[in-house]
LUMFIKE-967548 format. One record per residue (C-alpha): residue in one letter; chain; x, y, z. Coordinates in nm, 2 decimals, padded with zeros to 4 digits. Layout:
N
[A, A, [X, Y, Z]];
...
***
This chain:
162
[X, A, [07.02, 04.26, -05.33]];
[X, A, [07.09, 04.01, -05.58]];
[X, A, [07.17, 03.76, -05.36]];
[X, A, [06.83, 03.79, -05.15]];
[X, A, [06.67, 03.78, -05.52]];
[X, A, [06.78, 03.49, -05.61]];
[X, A, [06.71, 03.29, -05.27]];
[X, A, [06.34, 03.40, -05.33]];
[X, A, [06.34, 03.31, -05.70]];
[X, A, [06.48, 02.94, -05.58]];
[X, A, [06.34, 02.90, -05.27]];
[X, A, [05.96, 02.94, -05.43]];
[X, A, [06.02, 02.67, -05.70]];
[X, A, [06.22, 02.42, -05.46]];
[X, A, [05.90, 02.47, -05.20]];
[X, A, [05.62, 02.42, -05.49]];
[X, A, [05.85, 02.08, -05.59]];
[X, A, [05.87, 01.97, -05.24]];
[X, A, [05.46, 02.02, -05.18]];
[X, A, [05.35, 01.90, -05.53]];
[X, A, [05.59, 01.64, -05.58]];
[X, A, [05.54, 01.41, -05.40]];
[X, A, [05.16, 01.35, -05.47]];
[X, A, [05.23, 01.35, -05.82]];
[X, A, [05.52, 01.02, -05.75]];
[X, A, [05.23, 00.88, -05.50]];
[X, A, [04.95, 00.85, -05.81]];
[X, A, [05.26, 00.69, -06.05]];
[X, A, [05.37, 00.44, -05.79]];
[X, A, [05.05, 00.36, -05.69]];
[X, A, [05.05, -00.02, -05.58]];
[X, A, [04.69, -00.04, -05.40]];
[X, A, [04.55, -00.20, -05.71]];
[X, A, [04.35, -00.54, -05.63]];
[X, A, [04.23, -00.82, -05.84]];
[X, A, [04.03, -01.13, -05.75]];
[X, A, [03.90, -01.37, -05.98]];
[X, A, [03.58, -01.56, -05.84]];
[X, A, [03.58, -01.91, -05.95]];
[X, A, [03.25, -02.09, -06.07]];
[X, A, [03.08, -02.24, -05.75]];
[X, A, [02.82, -02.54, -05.82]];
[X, A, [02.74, -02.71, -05.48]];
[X, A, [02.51, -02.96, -05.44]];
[X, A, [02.34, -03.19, -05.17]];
[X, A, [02.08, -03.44, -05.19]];
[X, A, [01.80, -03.53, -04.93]];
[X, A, [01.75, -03.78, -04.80]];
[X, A, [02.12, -04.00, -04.90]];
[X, A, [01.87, -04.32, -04.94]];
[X, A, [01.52, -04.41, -04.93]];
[X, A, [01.40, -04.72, -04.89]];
[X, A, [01.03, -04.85, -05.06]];
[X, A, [00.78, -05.11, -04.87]];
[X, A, [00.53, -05.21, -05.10]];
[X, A, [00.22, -05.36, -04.91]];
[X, A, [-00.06, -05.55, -05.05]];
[X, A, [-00.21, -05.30, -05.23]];
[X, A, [00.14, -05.17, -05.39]];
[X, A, [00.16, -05.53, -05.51]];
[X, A, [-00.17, -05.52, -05.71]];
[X, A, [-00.15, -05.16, -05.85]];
[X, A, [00.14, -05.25, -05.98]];
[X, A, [00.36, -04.93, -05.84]];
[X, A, [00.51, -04.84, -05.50]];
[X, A, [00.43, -04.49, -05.34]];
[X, A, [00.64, -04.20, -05.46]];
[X, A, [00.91, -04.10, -05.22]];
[X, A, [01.02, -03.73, -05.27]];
[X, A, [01.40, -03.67, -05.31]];
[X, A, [01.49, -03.31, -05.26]];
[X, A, [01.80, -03.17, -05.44]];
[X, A, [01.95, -02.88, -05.30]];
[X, A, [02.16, -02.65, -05.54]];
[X, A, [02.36, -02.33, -05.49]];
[X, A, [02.59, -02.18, -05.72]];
[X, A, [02.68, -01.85, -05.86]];
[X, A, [02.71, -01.95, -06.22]];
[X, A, [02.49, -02.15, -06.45]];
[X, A, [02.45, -02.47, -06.38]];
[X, A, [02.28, -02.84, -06.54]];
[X, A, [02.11, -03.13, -06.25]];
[X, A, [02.11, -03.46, -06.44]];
[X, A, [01.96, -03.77, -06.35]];
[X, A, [02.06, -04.16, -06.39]];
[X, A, [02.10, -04.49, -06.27]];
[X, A, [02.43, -04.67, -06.23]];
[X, A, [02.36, -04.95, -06.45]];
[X, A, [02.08, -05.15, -06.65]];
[X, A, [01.96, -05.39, -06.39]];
[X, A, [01.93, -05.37, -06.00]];
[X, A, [02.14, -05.61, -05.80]];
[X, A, [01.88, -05.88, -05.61]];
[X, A, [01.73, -06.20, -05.71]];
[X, A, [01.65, -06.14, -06.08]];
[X, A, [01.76, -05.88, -06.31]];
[X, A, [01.53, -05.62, -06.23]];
[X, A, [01.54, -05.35, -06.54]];
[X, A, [01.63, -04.97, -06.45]];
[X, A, [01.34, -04.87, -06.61]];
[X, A, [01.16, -04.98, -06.34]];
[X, A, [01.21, -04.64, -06.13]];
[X, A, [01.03, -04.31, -06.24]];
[X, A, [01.14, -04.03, -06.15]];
[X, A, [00.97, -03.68, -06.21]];
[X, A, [01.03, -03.34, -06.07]];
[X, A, [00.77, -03.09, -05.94]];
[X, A, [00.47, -03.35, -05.96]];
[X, A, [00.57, -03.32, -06.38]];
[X, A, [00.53, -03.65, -06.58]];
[X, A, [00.72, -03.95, -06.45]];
[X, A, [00.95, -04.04, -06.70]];
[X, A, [01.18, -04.41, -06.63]];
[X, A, [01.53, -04.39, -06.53]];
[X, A, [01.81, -04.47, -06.74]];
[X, A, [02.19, -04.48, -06.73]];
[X, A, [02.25, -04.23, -06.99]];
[X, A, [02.19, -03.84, -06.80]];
[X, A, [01.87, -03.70, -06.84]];
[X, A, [01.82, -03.31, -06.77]];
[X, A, [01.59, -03.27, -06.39]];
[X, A, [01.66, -02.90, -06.43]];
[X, A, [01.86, -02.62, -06.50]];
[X, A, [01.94, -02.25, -06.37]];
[X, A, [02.14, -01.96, -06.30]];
[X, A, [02.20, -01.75, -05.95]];
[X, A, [02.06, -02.01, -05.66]];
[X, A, [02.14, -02.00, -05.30]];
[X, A, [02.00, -02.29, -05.13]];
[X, A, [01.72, -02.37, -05.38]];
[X, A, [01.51, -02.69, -05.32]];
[X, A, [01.44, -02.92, -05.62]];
[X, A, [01.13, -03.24, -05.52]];
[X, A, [01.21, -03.51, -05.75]];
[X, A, [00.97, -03.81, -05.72]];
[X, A, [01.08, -04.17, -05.73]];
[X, A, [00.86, -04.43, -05.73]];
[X, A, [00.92, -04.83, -05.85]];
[X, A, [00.71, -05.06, -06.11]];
[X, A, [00.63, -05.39, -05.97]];
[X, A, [00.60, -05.73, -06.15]];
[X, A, [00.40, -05.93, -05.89]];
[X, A, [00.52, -06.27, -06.06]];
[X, A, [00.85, -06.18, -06.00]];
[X, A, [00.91, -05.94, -05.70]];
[X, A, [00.90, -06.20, -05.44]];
[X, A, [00.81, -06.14, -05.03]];
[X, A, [01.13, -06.13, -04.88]];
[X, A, [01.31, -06.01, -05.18]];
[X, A, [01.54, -05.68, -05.15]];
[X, A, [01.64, -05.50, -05.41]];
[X, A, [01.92, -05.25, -05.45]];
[X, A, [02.01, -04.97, -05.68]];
[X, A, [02.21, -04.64, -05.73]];
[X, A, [02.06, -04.37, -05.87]];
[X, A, [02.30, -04.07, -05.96]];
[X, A, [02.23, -03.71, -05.92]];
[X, A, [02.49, -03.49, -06.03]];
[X, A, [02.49, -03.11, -06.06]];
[X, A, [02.73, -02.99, -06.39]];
[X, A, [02.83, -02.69, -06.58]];
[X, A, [02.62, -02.67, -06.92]];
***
């Protein structure tokens, strides 16, 4: 009888162990953790690449080309900065034509001229796909922008971290 006694008495604690066990090593050796840092996206794309101006007659004598509409494009998913300026001081062409020729404004806002040091257009948080107008439009010197005279220029847009 003390045999049988002690089978149960074991048996019982060796079953328990077996059961519980197991689920107990399972929550300490628990590998399923994840981690994923998201890295700061800032994307942004500019329409049209070029535009090109045409003054006519009337261009000529107001003194100003028509304002062509730039749209910037910007999604990110952390803060972000859009700057503005030009590539250098004058434009490449027959004379040196000054930078602060071109206006730019955004929104139909005050145009302000262009200048190679970056300007702020805008700034913001969260976007996906949002559209930013920015109007350029040139000052004309009818002594010196001759007919038949081009004109060429790079004006940088550039989307940054603040």
């Amino acid at each position: 009888m003390v045999r049988m006694l002690v089978k149960k008495y074991i048996l019982l604690p060796v079953f328990i162990l077996l059961v519980c066990c197991p689920a107990v090593y399972a929550a300490e050796d628990d590998d399923s953790d994840m981690s994923m840092r998201v890295p700061d996206v800032r994307l942004l794309d500019v329409e049209p690449n070029s535009i090109n101006f045409e003054p006519d007659l009337n261009n000529m004598v107001n003194g100003w080309t028509e304002a062509k509409l730039i749209t910037a494009v910007v999604s990110a998913n952390a803060g972000w900065l859009l700057t503005i300026k030009g590539s250098s001081d004058y434009w490449e062409g027959p004379y040196q034509k000054p930078i602060s020729d071109i206006y730019w404004n955004l929104a139909d806002g005050e145009f302000l001229p262009l200048s190679t040091q970056s300007t702020e257009v805008v700034s913001g948080g969260l976007s996906n796909q949002s559209g930013y107008p920015i109007n350029i439009k040139v000052k004309l010197d009818i002594s010196r922008d001759l007919p038949g005279d081009y004109y060429y220029y790079s004006v940088i847009i550039e989307l940054i971290a603040p």
